[in-house]
N, C-alpha and C positions, 0 to 999 in steps of 0.2 A: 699426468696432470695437465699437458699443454692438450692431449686429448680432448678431456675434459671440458676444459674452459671453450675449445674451438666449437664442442656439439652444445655446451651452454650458450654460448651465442647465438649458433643458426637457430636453435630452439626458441632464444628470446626476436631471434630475428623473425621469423615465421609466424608469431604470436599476431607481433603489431602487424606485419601484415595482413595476417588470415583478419583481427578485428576489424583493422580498417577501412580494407577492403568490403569486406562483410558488412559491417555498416553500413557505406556508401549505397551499396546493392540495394539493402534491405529498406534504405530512406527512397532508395528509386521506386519502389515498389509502391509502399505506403499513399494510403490514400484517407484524408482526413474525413472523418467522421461526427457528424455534430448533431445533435436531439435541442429540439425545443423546449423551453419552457412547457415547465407543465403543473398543474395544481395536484397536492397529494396531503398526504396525511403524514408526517414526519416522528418517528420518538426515536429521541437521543437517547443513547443509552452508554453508560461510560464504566460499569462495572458486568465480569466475568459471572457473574452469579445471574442478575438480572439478564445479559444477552443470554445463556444455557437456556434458563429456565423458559425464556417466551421462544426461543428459537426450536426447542426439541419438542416446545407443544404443540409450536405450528407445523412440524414436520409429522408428528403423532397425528395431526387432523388432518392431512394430506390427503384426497381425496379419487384426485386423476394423476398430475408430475410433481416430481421436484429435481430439480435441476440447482445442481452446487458448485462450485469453484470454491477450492480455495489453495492459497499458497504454499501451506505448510497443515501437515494433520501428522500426529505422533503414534508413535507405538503405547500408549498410555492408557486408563482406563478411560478418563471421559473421553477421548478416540475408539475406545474399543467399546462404550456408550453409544457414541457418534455411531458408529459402523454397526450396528446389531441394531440401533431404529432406522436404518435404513435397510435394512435385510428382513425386516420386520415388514414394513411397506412394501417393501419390493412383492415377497408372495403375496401381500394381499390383494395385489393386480397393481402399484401405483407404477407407473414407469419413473423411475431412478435413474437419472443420471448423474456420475458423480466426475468432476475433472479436476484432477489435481497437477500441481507445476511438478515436473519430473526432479530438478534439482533440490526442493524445499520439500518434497514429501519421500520419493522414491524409496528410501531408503531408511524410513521409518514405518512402513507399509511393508508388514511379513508376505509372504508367500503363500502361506497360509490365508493370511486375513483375505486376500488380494482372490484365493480361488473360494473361499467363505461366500463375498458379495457375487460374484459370478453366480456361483451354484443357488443364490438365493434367488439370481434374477437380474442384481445389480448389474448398470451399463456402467464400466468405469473404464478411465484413460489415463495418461501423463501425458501433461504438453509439456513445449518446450525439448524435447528430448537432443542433444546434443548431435549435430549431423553433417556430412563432408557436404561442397568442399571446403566452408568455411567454420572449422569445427569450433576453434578456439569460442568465435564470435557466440557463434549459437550457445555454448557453454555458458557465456555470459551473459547472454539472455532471460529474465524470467517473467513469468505470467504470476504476476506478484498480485492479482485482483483477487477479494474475495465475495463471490459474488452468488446469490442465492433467491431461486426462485419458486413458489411452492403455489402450485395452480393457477398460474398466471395471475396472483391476484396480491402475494404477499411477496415484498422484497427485504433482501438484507445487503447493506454492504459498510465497508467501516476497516477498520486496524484489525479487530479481531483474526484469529486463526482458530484451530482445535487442539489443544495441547493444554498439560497444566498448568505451567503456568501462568495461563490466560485466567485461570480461575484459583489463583495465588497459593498453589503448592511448590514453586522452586521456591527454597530456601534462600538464593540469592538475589531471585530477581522481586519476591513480593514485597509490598503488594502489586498489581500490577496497574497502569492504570490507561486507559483505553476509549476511541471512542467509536461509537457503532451509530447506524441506524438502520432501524425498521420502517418501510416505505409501504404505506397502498394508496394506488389510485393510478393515474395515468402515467406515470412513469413506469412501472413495474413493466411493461412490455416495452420498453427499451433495455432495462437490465435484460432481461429475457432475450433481447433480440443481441445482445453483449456475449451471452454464454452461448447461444447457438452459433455465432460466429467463431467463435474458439471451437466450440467442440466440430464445427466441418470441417475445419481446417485438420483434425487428427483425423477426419475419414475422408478428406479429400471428395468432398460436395461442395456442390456451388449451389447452395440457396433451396436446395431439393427438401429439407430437411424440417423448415421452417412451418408449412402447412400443418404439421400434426401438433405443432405449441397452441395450443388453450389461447383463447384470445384475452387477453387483459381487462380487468374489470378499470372501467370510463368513467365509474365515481370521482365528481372534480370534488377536490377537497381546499383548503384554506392557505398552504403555505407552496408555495412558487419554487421553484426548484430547475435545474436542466443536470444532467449526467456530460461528463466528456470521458470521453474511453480514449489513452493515449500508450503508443506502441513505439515508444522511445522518441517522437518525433513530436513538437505543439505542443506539450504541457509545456515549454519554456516560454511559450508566444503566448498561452493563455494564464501565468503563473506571470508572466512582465507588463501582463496587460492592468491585471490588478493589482502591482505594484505601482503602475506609472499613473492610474490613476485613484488612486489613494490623495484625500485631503485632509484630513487631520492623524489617520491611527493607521496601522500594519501591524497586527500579530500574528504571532507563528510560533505553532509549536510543532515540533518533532524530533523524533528520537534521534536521528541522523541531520547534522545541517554540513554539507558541503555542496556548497553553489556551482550551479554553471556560473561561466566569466561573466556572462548576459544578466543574470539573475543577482548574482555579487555587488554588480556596478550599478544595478538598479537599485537595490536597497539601499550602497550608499549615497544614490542621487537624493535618495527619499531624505533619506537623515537630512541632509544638507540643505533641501531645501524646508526642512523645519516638520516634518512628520516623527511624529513619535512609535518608532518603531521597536516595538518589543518581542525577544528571543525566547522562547521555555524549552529547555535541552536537557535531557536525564543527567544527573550526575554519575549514577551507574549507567556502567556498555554491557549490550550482552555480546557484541561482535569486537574482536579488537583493530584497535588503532582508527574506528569511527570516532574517537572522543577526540583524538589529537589531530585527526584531522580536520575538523574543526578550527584549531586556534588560529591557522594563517587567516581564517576571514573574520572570528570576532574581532581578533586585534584592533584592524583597521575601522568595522564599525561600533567597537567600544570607545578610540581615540576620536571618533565622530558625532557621539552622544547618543546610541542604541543602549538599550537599555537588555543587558540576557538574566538570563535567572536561569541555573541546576534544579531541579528536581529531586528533593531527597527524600521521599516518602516511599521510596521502593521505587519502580522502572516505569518511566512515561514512553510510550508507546503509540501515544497520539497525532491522528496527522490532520492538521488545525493551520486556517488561516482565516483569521478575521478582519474585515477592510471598514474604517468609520463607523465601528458598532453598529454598520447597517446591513451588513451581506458577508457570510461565511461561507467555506469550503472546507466539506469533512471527506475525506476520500482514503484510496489505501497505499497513497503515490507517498514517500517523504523528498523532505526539502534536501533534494540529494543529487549526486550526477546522474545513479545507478538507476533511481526512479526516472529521472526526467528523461535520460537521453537512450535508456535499456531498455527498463521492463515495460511490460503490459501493465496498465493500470487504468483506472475510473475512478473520478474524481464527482463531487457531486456539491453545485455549486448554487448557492440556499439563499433567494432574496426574498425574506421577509423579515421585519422587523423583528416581532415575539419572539422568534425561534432563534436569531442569532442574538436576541439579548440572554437566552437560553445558556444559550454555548460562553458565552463573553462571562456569562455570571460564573458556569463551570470553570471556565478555564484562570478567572482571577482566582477562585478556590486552590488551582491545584497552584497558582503562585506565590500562596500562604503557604503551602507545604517544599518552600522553593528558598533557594539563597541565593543571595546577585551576586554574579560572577564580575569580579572589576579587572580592568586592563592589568592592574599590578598582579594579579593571580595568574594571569597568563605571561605575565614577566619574567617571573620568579619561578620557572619551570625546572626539573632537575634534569639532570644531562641525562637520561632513560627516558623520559620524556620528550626531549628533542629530539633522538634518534628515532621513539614511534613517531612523532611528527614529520620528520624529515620523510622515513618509510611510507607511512601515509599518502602524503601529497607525491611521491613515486607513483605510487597505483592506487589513487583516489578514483581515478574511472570506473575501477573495477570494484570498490569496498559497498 
């Protein structure tokens, strides 16, 4: 037993080391990245039926590439959909590239399937793969973007993943509710130039690569838009930029809220100083001890006059921030540590008026299908409950 507990410690001791260190490293490195404003053509799309259907016909018309990212792809049928029209394009000459995060797919991706795409043609990879000498870190690292680009001319990025219950076959988690967007015009060749930087990075190129991508169709279109792509580092400086200047509204929805300290103390500066700031948070978890992690920071911005709202119409999956019903951000980051200060992510952040009265109309929709959450519910907690909370906020870093 004293065994035990002594290699239990060096074990937990080595962790926070290898992270932290690993971190430090890896913010050394980092180098921020920013895209202009750009004009495009924007459709919101917030249900699994509607994204399949325009996403597998744009990939059916696919003519020269397509190039994919995404976080999570299952062992499932609309997966093994997904994977057979890309096998499909692949012989008909398109080049296919597909990248997926090693932690959130690997291991839903047979062996089989995996030598399937190959033999059709398919160029496929895992990022992210866990690697010395700072293992733990990397582990907890993920390339949580879902990011998709079909002839340099049509883009996707959004919550979405590949799996069913995106298209409300889990029993427990539907319906499901989500939000996407399809993009053309001048931004699509910065998505583009997003997923060629991920995929050299698993061949070890520097920029060699880039010449063979299709050049981006330069139709300027109506709604104003810029992408930020963030690698654990800046989503908190550009997530407290439009916090702090926020004058009347801050909304936010996601399925996970545990704040940086930075990002916490910003929100309640906003309460305070008279912004009405409203929460939309699933009432159902699909990961545990995200919900209880949570309650250490509504408390205080419930006892401050934020207003949160549960989601009980099946699983909100949405990652939504709307600033003075004039400018919104739909991305695939959540309002979390794990996003902000972890993973890879691209966020995509929308200044026009029509399009975020778009989003603002949806998203009071989904707060009809929503209960408000009051401080006394988070009082009244039963001691199972405290201890996930207690756990939680232990390794919030890492949830």
């Amino acid at each position: 037993m004293k065994w035990i507990l002594i290699i239990s410690i060096i074990i937990i001791a080595w962790c926070v080391v290898d992270f932290h260190l690993g971190k430090r490293l890896h913010r050394k490195k980092l180098r921020k990245r920013e895209y202009p404003l750009r004009n495009g053509e924007l459709t919101f799309i917030t249900t699994g039926k509607d994204l399949f259907n325009m996403f597998f016909s744009d990939i059916q018309h696919a003519a020269s590439t397509i190039h994919i990212l995404f976080f999570i792809v299952k062992n499932d049928k609309i997966s093994m959909e997904f994977m057979t029209l890309l096998q499909k394009k692949a012989k008909e000459g398109v080049q296919v590239r597909l990248l997926l995060d090693w932690a959130g797919s690997r291991f839903h991706v047979s062996r089989k399937t995996l030598q399937q795409l190959k033999a059709a043609g398919v160029e496929i990879e895992f990022s992210h793969q866990p690697s010395f000498p700072f293992y733990f870190f990397s582990l907890q690292q993920r390339n949580h973007r879902k990011i998709t680009v079909i002839d340099g001319k049509i883009g996707y990025t959004g919550g979405y993943n590949i799996g069913k219950e995106y298209i409300n076959l889990d029993p427990v988690l539907s319906p499901w509710r989500d939000y996407h967007l399809r993009i053309t015009g001048e931004s699509v060749g910065d998505l583009q130039q997003e997923f060629l930087i991920d995929w050299e990075r698993i061949h070890h190129i520097d920029g060699k690569i880039h010449s063979i991508s299709p050049s981006p169709s330069l139709t300027a279109h109506h709604v104003q838009h810029r992408f930020f792509p963030s690698e654990g580092q800046y989503l908190e400086e550009e997530f407290g930029d439009l916090i702090d200047g926020a004058k009347q509204s801050i909304e936010i929805g996601t399925p996970y809220f545990v704040p940086t300290k930075i990002l916490f103390e910003k929100l309640l500066a906003a309460v305070r100083r008279g912004i009405a700031v409203t929460i939309l948070i699933p009432n159902k978890s699909d990961h545990s001890l995200v919900k209880e992690a949570s309650f250490r920071y509504l408390r205080p911005l419930l006892r401050e006059g934020a207003t949160v709202y549960q989601y009980m119409n099946g699983f909100f999956h949405a990652k939504v921030m709307i600033i003075d019903r004039n400018m919104c951000d739909i991305g695939t980051a959540n309002f979390d540590r794990r996003s902000i200060a972890l993973n890879h992510e691209v966020n995509c952040f929308i200044y026009d008026q029509a399009f975020t009265d778009q989003v603002a109309s949806v998203f009071q929709k989904d707060i009809l299908h929503s209960e408000l959450l009051t401080l006394r519910d988070l009082q009244q907690t039963t001691w199972i409950t405290k201890i996930k909370e207690l756990t939680a906020w232990m390794i919030q870093d890492y949830l």
